[in-house]
C-alpha positions as CSV (number, residue, x, y, z in Angstrom):
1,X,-10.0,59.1,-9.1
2,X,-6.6,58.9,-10.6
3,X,-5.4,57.3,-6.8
4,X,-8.4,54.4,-7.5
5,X,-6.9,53.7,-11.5
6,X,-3.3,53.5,-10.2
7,X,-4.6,51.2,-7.3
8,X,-6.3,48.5,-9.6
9,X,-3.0,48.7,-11.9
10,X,-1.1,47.9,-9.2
11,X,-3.3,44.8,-7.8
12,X,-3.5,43.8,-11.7
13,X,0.4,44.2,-11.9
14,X,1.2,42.2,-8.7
15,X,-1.5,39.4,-10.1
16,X,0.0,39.1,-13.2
17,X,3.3,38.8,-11.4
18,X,2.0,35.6,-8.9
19,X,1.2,34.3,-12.0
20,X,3.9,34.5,-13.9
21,X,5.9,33.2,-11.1
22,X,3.7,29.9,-11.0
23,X,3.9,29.3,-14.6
24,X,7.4,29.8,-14.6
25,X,7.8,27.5,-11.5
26,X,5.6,24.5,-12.9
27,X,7.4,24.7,-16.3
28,X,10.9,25.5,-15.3
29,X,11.5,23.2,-12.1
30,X,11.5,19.2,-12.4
31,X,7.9,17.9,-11.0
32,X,7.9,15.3,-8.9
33,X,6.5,12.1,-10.8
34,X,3.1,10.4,-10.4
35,X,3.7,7.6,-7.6
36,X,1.0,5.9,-9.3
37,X,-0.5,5.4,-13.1
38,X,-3.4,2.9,-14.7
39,X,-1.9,-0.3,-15.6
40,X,-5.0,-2.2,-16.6
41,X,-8.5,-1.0,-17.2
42,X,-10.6,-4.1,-16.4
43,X,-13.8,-2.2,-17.0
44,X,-17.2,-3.2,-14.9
45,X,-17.6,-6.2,-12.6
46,X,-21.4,-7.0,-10.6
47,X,-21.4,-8.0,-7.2
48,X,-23.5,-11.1,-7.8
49,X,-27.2,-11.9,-7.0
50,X,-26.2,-14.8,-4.2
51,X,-23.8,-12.2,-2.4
52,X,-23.9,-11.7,1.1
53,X,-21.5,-10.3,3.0
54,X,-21.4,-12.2,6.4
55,X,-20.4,-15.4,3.9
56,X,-18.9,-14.3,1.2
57,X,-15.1,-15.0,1.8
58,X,-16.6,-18.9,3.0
59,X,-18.5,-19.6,-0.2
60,X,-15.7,-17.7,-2.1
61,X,-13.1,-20.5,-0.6
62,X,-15.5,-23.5,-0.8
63,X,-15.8,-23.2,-4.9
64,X,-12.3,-21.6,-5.4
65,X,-10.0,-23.2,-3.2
66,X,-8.7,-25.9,-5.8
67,X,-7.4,-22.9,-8.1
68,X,-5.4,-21.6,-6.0
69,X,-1.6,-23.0,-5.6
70,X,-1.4,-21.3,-2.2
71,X,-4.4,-19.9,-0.2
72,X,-4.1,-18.4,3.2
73,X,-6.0,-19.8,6.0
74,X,-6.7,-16.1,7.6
75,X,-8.8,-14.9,4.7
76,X,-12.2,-15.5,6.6
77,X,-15.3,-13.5,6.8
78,X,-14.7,-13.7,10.9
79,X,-11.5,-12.0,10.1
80,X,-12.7,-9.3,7.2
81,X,-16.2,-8.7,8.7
82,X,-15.2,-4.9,9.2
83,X,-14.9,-4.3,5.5
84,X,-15.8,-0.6,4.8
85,X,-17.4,-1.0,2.6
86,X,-20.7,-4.0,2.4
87,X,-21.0,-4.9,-1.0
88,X,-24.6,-5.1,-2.4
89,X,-26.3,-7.7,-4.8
90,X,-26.1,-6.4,-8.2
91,X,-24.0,-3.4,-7.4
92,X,-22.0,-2.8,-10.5
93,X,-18.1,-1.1,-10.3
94,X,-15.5,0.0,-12.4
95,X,-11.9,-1.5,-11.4
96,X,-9.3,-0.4,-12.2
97,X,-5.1,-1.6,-11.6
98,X,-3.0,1.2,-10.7
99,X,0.9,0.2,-10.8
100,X,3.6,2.3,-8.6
101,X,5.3,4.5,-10.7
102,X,8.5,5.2,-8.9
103,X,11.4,3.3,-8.1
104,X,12.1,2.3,-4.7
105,X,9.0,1.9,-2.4
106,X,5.7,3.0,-1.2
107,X,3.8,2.8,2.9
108,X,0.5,1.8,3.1
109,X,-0.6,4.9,4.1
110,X,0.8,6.7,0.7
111,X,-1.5,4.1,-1.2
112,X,-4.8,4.7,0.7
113,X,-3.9,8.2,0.2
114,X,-3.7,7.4,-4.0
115,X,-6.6,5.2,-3.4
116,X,-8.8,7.7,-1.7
117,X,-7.3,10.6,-4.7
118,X,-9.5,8.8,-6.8
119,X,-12.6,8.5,-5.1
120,X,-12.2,4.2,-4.3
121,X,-14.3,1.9,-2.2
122,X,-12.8,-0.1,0.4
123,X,-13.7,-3.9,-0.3
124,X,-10.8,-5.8,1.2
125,X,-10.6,-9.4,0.6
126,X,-14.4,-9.4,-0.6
127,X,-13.1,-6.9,-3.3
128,X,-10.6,-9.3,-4.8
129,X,-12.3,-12.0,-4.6
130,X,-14.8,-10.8,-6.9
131,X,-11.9,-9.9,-9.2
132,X,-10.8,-13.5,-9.3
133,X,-14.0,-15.1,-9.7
134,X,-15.0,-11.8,-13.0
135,X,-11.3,-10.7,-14.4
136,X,-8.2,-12.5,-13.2
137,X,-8.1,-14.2,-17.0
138,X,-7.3,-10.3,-17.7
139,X,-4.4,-9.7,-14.5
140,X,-0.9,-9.8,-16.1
141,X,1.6,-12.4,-14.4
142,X,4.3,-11.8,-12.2
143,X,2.3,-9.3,-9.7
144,X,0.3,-8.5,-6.8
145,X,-2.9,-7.2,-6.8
146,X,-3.8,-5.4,-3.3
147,X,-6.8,-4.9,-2.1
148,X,-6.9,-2.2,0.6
149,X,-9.1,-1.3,3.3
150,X,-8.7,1.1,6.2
151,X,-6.1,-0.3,8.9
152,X,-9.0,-0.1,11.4
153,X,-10.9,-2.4,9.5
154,X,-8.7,-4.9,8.6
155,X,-7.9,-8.5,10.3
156,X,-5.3,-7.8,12.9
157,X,-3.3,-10.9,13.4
158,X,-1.9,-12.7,16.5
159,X,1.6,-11.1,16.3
160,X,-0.3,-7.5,15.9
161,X,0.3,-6.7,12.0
162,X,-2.5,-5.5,10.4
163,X,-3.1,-7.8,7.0
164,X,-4.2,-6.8,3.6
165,X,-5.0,-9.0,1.1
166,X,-3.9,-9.5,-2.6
167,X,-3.7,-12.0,-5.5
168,X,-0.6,-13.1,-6.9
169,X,-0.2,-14.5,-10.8
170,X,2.5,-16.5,-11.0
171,X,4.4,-16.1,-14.4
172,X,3.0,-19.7,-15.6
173,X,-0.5,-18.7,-14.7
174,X,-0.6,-20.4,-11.2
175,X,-2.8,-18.1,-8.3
176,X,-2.2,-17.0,-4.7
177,X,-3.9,-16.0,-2.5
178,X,-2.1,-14.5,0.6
179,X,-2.5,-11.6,3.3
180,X,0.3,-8.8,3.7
181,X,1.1,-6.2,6.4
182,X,-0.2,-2.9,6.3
183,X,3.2,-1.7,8.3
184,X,5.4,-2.9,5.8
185,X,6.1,-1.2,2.6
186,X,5.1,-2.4,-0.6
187,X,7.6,-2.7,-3.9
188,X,6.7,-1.8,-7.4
189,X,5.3,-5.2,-7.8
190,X,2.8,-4.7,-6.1
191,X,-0.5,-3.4,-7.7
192,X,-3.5,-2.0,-6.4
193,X,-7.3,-3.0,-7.3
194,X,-9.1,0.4,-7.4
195,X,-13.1,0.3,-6.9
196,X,-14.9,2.7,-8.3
197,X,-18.9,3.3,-7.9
């Protein structure tokens, strides 16, 4: 009996000492900072009744192109059929702008990683555009706005570079809208558009 007390002392000693030792770990030793934090909340935007998928980026650029000072010509739906994710008619999401944190720079692979940390959908260029058409009034200047898919799925150009597309505010207001590379890195300029179901 007294061989079974001084057991469960000793296994509630050594427990008490693991966490201990964590506590004093997480409060005495500098953390490594968040890479990313929320920028701007832009709420809900709906995926519209006329959507469809195998169009979208055509229409998008038939009745947008004009606002745009600089639009690239490889945002096409031939090019971003293998979105992810299909958006639906009437499917409603909650976007959020996540901004790096950090100095210095982040891979692609690090922001898919934060992306998929907080449970995202992949909509590629059919993401932003829905952004632009429902809450770029709401975008602060002077940044890019990415919106990321998996590398498999996105448009893989001529040269071999995998391209991701984003929206750019100019400081006097003025839109882009361009393709980057996935195997580059990205700066702290450059934002991500988080979907969220």
């Amino acid at each position: 009996m007294a061989g079974e007390i001084s057991q469960a002392v000793a296994e509630k000693w050594i427990q008490d000492q693991a966490t201990l030792k964590k506590l004093l770990v997480t409060t005495l030793l500098p953390q490594e900072p968040e890479k990313f934090g929320l920028f701007v909340d832009l709420g809900i935007i709906t995926v519209l009744d006329d959507y469809v998928h195998n169009t979208r980026l055509a229409s998008f650029e038939k009745e947008n192109r004009k606002k745009f000072f600089y639009y690239n010509g490889g945002i096409t739906d031939k090019n971003f059929a293998k979105a992810t994710v299909h958006l639906t008619p009437g499917q409603k999401l909650h976007v959020k702008v996540f901004k790096q944190m950090v100095g210095g720079s982040t891979t692609s692979e690090e922001r898919l990683a934060f992306l998929k940390s907080q449970n995202a959908i992949l909509t590629g260029a059919q993401g932003a555009s829905l952004v632009f058409e429902q809450k770029r009034d709401e975008l602060p200047k002077g940044y890019w706005y990415l919106s990321f898919d998996e590398k498999e799925a996105l448009w893989k150009d001529a040269v071999g570079y995998h391209r991701v597309s984003h929206l750019y505010r100019y400081s006097d207001g003025v839109w882009r809208f361009d393709l980057g590379f996935f195997e580059h890195v990205w700066g702290d300029g450059h934002c991500l558009l988080c979907f969220c179901d």
